[in-house]
C-alpha positions as CSV (number, residue, x, y, z in Angstrom):
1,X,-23.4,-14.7,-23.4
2,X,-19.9,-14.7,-24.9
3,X,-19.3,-14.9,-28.5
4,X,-17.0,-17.3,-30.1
5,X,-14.8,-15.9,-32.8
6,X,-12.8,-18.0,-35.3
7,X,-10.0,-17.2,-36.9
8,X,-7.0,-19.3,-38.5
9,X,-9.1,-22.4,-37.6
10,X,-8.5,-21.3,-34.0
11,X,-11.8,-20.4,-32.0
12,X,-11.3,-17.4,-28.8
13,X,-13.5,-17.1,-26.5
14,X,-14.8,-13.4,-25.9
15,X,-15.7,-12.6,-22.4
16,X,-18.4,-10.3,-21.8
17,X,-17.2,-6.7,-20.0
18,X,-16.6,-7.2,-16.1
19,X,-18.7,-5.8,-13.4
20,X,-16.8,-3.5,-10.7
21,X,-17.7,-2.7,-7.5
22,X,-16.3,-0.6,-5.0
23,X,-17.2,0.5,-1.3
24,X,-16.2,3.6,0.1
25,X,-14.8,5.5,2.5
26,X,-13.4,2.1,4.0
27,X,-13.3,2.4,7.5
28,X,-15.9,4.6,7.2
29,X,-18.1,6.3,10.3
30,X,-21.4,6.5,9.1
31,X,-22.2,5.4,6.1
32,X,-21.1,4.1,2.9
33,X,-21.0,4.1,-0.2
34,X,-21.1,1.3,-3.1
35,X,-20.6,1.7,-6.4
36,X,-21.5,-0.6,-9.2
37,X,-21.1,-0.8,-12.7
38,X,-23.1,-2.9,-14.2
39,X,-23.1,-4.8,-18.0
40,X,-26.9,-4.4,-17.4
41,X,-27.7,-7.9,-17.2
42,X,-28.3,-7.7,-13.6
43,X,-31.6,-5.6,-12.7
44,X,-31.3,-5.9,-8.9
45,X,-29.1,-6.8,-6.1
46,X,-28.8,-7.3,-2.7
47,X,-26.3,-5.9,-0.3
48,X,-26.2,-7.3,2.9
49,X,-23.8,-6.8,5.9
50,X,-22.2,-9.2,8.2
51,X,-20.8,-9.0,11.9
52,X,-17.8,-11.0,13.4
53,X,-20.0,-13.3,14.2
54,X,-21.9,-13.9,11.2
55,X,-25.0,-12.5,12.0
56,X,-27.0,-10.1,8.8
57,X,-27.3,-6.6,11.1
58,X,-27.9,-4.9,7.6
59,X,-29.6,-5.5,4.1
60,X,-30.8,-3.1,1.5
61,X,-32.2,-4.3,-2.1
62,X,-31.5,-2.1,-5.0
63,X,-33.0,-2.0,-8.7
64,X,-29.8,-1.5,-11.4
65,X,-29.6,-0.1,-14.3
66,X,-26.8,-0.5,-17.0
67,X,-23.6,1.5,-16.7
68,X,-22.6,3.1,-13.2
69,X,-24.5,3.0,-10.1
70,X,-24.5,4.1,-6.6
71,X,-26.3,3.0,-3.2
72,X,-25.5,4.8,0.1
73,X,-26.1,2.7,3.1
74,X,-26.8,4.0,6.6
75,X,-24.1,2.1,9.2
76,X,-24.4,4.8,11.9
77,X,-26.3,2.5,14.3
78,X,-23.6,-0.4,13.7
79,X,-20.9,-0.8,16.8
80,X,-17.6,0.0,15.9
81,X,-16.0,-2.9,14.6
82,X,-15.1,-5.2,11.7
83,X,-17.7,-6.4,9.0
84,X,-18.3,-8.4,6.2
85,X,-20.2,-6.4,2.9
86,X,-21.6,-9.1,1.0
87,X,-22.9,-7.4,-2.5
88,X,-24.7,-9.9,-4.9
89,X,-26.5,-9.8,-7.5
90,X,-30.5,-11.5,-9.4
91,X,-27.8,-13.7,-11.5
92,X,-25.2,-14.6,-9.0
93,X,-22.7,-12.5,-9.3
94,X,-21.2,-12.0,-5.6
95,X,-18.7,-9.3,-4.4
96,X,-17.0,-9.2,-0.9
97,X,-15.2,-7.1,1.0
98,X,-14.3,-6.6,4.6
99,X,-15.3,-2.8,5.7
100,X,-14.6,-1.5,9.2
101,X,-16.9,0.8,11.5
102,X,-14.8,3.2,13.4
């Protein structure tokens, strides 16, 4: 929850750290990698992965703990080709990013 701080009769607004999250290698050949650092307000997530056509061909559900985190996934039974990683998270939080399977 962000805090408001006053000073001068002026009120800021502090935001609360951000997330990151990162997928590598990217185009990868058999699996991946995700990392994730998290505020720890987010105990699980779900990645899921999309093809061209928008069709799931791969989900995995993770637990999360505070501070950095890592989830391999297996994509060595995916066609080569172009996907969608859809990463999101118990509370909402949603990260894309377009990965390709060479």
């Amino acid at each position: 929850e962000p805090a408001d701080i006053s000073a001068n009769n002026k009120t800021a607004v502090t935001l609360p750290p951000q997330s990151s999250f990162a997928v590598t290698p990217n185009p990868f050949k058999n699996s991946l990698l995700c990392r994730f650092n998290s505020t720890g307000d987010d105990p699980e997530a779900l990645i899921a992965v999309y093809d061209a056509m928008g069709k799931m061909v791969l989900k995995s559900q993770h637990n999360i703990t505070e501070g950095r985190n890592e989830f391999s996934l297996d994509g060595s039974l995916l066609p080569v080709g172009l996907y969608h990683l859809v990463f999101t998270t118990n509370t909402g939080s949603t990260y894309s990013q377009k990965i390709l399977k060479q």
